[in-house]
N, C-alpha and C positions, 0 to 999 in steps of 0.2 A: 504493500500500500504506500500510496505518496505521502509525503507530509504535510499537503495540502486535503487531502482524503477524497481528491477529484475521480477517483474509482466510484465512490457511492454515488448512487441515486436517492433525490429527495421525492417526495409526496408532496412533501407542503415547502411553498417558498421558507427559505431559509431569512430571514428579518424580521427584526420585531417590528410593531405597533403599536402604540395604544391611542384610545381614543381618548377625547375630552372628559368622559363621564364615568370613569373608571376607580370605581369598580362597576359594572353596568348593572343596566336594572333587572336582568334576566341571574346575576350572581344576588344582587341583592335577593331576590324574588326567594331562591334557591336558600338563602342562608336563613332566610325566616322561615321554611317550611321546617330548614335541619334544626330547628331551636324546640320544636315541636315534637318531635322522633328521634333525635340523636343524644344519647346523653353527651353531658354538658364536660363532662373530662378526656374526652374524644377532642385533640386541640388541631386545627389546623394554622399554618402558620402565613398561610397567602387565604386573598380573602377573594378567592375566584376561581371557578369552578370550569374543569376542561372539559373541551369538546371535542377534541383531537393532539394530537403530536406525534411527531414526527422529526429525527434527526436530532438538532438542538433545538427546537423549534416547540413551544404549547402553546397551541388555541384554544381562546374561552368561548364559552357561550356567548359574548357580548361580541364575538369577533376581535379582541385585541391577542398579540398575534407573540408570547415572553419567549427572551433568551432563556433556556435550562441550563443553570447551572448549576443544578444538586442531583439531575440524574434519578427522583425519589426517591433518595439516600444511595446512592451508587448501584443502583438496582438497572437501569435502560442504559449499559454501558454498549452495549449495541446499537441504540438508539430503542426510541416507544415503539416503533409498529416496525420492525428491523424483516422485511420482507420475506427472509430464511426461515426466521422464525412465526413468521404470522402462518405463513404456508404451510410450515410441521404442524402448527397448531388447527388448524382449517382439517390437514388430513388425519391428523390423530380423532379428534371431536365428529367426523365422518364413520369413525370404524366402535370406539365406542371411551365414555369417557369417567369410566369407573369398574374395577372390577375386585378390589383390594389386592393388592398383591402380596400379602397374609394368608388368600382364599384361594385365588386365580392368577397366578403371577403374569407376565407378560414380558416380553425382551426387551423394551423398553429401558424397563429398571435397570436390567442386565448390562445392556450396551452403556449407559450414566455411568452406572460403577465403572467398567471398564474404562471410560474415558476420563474417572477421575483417579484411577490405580496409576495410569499414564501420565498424567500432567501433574501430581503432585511430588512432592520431591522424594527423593533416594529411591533405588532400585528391588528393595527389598519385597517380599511377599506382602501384599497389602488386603483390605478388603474393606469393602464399605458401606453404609447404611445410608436409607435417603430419609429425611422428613421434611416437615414444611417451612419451618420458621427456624433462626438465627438462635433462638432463644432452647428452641428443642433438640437442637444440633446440638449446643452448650450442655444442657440437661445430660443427656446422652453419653455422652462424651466422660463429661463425670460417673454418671454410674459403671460407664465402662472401666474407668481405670480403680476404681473405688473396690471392684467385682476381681481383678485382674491383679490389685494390690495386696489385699485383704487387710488394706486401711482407709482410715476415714476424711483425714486432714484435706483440705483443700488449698492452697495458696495463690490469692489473688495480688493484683497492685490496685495504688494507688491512683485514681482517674481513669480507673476501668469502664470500661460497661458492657455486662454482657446477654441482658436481655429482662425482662420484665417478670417471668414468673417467680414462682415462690424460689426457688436457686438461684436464679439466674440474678433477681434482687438483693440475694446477699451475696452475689462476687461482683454486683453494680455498686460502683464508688458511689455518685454523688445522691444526696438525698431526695432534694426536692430536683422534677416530678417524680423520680421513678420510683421511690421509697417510703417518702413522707405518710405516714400512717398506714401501712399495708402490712407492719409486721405482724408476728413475731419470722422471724427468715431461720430457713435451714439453717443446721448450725455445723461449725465445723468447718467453718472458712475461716481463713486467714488474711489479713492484707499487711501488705509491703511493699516499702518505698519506691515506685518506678523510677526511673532516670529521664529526666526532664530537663536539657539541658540549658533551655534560654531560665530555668525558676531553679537550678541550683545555688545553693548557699554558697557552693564553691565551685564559682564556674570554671575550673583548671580540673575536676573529677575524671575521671577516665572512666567509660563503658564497663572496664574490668572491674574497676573501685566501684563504681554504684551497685553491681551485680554484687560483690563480697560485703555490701550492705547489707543486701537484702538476704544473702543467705545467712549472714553473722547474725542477722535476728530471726529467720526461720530457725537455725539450730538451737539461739536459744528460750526462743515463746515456745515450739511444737518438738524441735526434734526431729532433724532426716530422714531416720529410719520410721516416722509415722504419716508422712506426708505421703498420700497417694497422687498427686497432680498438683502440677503448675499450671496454670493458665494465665495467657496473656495476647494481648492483641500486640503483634510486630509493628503497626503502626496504632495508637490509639484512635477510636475514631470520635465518639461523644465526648469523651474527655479533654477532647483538643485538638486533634491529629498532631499529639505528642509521639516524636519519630527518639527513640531511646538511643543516647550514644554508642558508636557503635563500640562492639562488643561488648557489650551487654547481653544480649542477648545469646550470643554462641557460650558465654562463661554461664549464664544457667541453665541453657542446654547440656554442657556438660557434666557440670555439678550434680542436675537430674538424672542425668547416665548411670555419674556413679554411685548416685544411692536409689536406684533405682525406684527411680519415680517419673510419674506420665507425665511428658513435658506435652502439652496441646496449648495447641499457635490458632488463636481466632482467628479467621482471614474473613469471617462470614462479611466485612464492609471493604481490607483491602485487597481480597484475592481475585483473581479472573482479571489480569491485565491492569487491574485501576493504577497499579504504582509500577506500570512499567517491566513488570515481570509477572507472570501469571503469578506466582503470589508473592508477597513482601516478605515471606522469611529466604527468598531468593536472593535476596542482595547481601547477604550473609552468609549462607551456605548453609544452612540451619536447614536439615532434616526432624520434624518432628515426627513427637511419636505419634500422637493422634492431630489430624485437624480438621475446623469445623469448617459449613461453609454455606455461604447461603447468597441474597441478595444478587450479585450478576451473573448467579451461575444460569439462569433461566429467560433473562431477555423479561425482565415482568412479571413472567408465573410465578408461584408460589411453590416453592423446593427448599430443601436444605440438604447437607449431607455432612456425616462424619467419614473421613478416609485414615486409616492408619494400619500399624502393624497387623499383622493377621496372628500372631500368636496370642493378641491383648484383645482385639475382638472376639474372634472365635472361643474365647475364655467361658463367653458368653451360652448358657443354655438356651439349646431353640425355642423362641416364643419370647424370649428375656426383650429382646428389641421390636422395633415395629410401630403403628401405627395406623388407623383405618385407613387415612388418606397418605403417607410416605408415600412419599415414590409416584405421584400417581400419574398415570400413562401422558396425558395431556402436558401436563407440565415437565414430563421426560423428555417429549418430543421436542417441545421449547429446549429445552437446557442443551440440547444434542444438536440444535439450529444454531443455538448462541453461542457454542463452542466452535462450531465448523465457520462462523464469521466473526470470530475471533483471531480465527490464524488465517483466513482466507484474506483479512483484511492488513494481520501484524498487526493486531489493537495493542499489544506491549509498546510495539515500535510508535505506535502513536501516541500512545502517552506520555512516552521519554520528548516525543517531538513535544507535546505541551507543556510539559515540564519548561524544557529551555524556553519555549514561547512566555510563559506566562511567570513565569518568578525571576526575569528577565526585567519585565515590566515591574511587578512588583515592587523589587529592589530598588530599582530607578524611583521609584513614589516614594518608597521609604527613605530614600537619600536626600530627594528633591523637598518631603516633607522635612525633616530634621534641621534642611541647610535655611528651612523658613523659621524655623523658633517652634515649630509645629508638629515635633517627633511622638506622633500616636501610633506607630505602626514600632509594636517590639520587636516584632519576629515576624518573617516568611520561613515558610519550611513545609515539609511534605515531601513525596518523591511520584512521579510519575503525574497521572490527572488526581494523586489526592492532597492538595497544596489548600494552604491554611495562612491567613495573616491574624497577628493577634495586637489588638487595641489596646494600648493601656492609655493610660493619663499624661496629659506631655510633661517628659523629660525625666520619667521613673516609671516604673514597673508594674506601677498600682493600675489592677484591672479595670479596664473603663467599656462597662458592658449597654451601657446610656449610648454611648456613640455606636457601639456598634448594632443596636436597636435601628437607633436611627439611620444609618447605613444602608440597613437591609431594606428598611423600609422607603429609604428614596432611590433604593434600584431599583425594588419594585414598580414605583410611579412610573419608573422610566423603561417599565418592560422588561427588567433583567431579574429572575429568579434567583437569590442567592440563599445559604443556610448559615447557618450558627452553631456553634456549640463552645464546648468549652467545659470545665470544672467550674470559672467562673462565670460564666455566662460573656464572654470577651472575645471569641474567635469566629472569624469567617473564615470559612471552609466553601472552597471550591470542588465541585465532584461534575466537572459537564460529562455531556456520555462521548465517549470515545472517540463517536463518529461525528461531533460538530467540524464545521468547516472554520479554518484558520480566520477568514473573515468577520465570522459570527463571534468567535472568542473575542477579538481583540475589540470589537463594538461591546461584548458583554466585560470587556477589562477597562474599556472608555468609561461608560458608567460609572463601575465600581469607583473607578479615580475620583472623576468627577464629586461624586457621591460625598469620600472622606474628605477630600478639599474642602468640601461646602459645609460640613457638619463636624470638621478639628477644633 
């Protein structure tokens, strides 16, 4: 693929719009019905309701026409209606669109696994499970090494997040929304210090030195030899797209080696190309033992998967794993589309091209801001299309989550879809899907500029 990605075909002009009356009166219309039937902790975060998309490209109901640049959390890294994939899905839903594959298996599932034995890292015997959601992949995952270990301990970090139910809660860092009154949480987690390098105390640390952190306080709150799993996202995603120095990461993959404990690498936000390499413990060399995955592995559908060892899975008795809906054919079909235009296309390769495209710009804002008396831009950082700027208050550190409200909300005006996150509530997070065209980025990087100029 080019680096211009003039290979793809679009559906829908590639440019934004907006019109005068925006949010229109067909969203508005739409938001008063949902106040009526939707509960009210159901949040969304743009106040406009799609009628198409395509590429980098959402159309509202009103007809105004936004740059995507969140992907629906790094989910349409293909693009929304990614033609491969609409067409596996068209002939899947033709033949039939449920059979449990608990009951009635079907090749589908089969072929998924296969393609994710292959593209996940190290050459070892693999084997792997599908389910639907990020959060049950995580689930999973734990009881697998829990089952495989015959211990209990869990060991998270610090600005984690790994998904909303009652587990996946308690190895979710920050409290409010995901926590705040939903306890009491599974017990038997642990958290520890991630490596955060623009928020260390000592910014001279080294990846190794943070890692001998975090294990010098796992041996001594829990003890080594009681820890059944690590988990950790290689790149964090709600917590910030906190990117850990390196080695970090390889020193408590090893550590976990040698006291044998399940080292799983969340990729469910950055794997499937988003950071440049089908997944980000790739730029490390980091073989995990298990890892989850979810989010772009399906162009849209609704999948998840756990792939790892086969002597730690299969540990498992039959019937121990599963789901009515895992795996399910429809969204198989997707995932085996989204994969074949993944490499048909080099979406790695594209993303490394946006990477230099976009934190390019970035940097030049942050420089150009700072030389004004105006340094709200701490940090750029990410790798591949998952790049993150973080706001603080000018000319220290202190998080400034006000401006970056505000930020998001005058791209919006101006047609440009962006997201947030953060521990503090302070980071914009870019996630476009793979397939926007160089043109469209750098009009959705106009904005963004724009945007923090007007509101530092």
């Amino acid at each position: 693929m080019t680096a211009t990605a003039s290979e793809i075909t679009y559906r829908l002009e590639q440019k934004r719009r907006v019109q005068a009356d925006f949010p229109g009166p067909k969203s508005a219309a739409l938001t008063e019905r949902r106040k009526s039937v939707v509960a009210a902790g159901v949040a969304s975060s743009v106040p406009v309701y799609v009628a198409d998309a395509d590429g980098g490209i959402i159309h509202d109901v009103d007809g105004n026409s936004f740059i995507d640049l969140g992907s629906g959390i790094a989910v349409t890294s293909v693009g929304a209606s990614d033609p491969a994939v609409v067409g596996a899905v068209k002939e899947a839903v033709e033949h039939f669109t449920h059979t449990c594959f608990m009951v009635t298996p079907y090749e589908g599932y089969v072929a998924v696994a296969e393609q994710l034995n292959r593209l996940t890292p190290g050459d070892h015997e693999k084997r792997t499970v599908l389910f639907n959601s990020g959060a049950e992949a995580v689930e999973n995952a734990i009881k697998v090494a829990r089952l495989a270990t015959g211990r209990d301990a869990v060991v998270a970090f610090d600005h984690a997040y790994h998904g909303r139910t009652n587990l996946t809660m308690a190895l979710t860092a920050k409290a409010m929304p995901y926590k705040t009154n939903f306890g009491p949480f599974a017990p038997e987690v642990y958290r520890m210090p991630m490596s955060y390098p623009y928020r260390e105390e000592n910014p001279a640390i080294t990846g190794a030195e943070a890692a001998k952190r975090a294990i010098t306080m796992i041996e001594k709150q829990i003890g080594g030899d009681q820890v059944a799993a690590i988990i950790i996202e290689p790149i964090q995603g709600e917590g910030g797209f906190i990117v850990p120095a390196e080695g970090f990461l390889p020193a408590l993959a090893a550590w976990a080696k040698e006291k044998g404990i399940v080292f799983i690498a969340d990729e469910v936000q950055s794997g499937f190309c988003r950071t440049g390499e089908w997944f980000a413990v790739n730029h490390e060399g980091i073989v995990p033992d298990i890892m989850t995955m979810a989010k772009g592995i399906a162009g849209g559908m609704p999948l998840s998967a756990i792939t790892g060892r086969a002597d730690l899975l299969d540990a498992v008795h039959p019937g121990g794993l599963g789901g009515t809906y895992g795996g399910n054919p429809v969204a198989c079909a997707a995932a085996l589309a989204s994969i074949g235009s993944m490499e048909e296309y080099d979406l790695a390769g594209r993303a490394r091209h946006i990477e230099a495209l976009a934190t390019g710009r970035l940097r030049e804002l942050q420089a150009e801001l700072a030389d004004a008396g105006t340094a709200v831009i701490g940090d750029v950082r990410g790798r591949g299309a998952m790049l993150a700027i973080e706001l603080v208050q000018a000319g220290s550190k202190e998080p400034n989550p006000e401006l970056t409200k505000a930020v998001a909300a005058a791209c919006l005006k101006e047609g440009v879809i962006i997201l947030t996150c953060g521990t503090y509530g302070n980071v914009i997070r870019l996630l476009p899907p793979l397939v926007i065209t160089d043109e469209l980025l750098n009009d959705g990087l106009d904005v963004l500029a724009a945007a923090i100029k007007a509101n530092a």
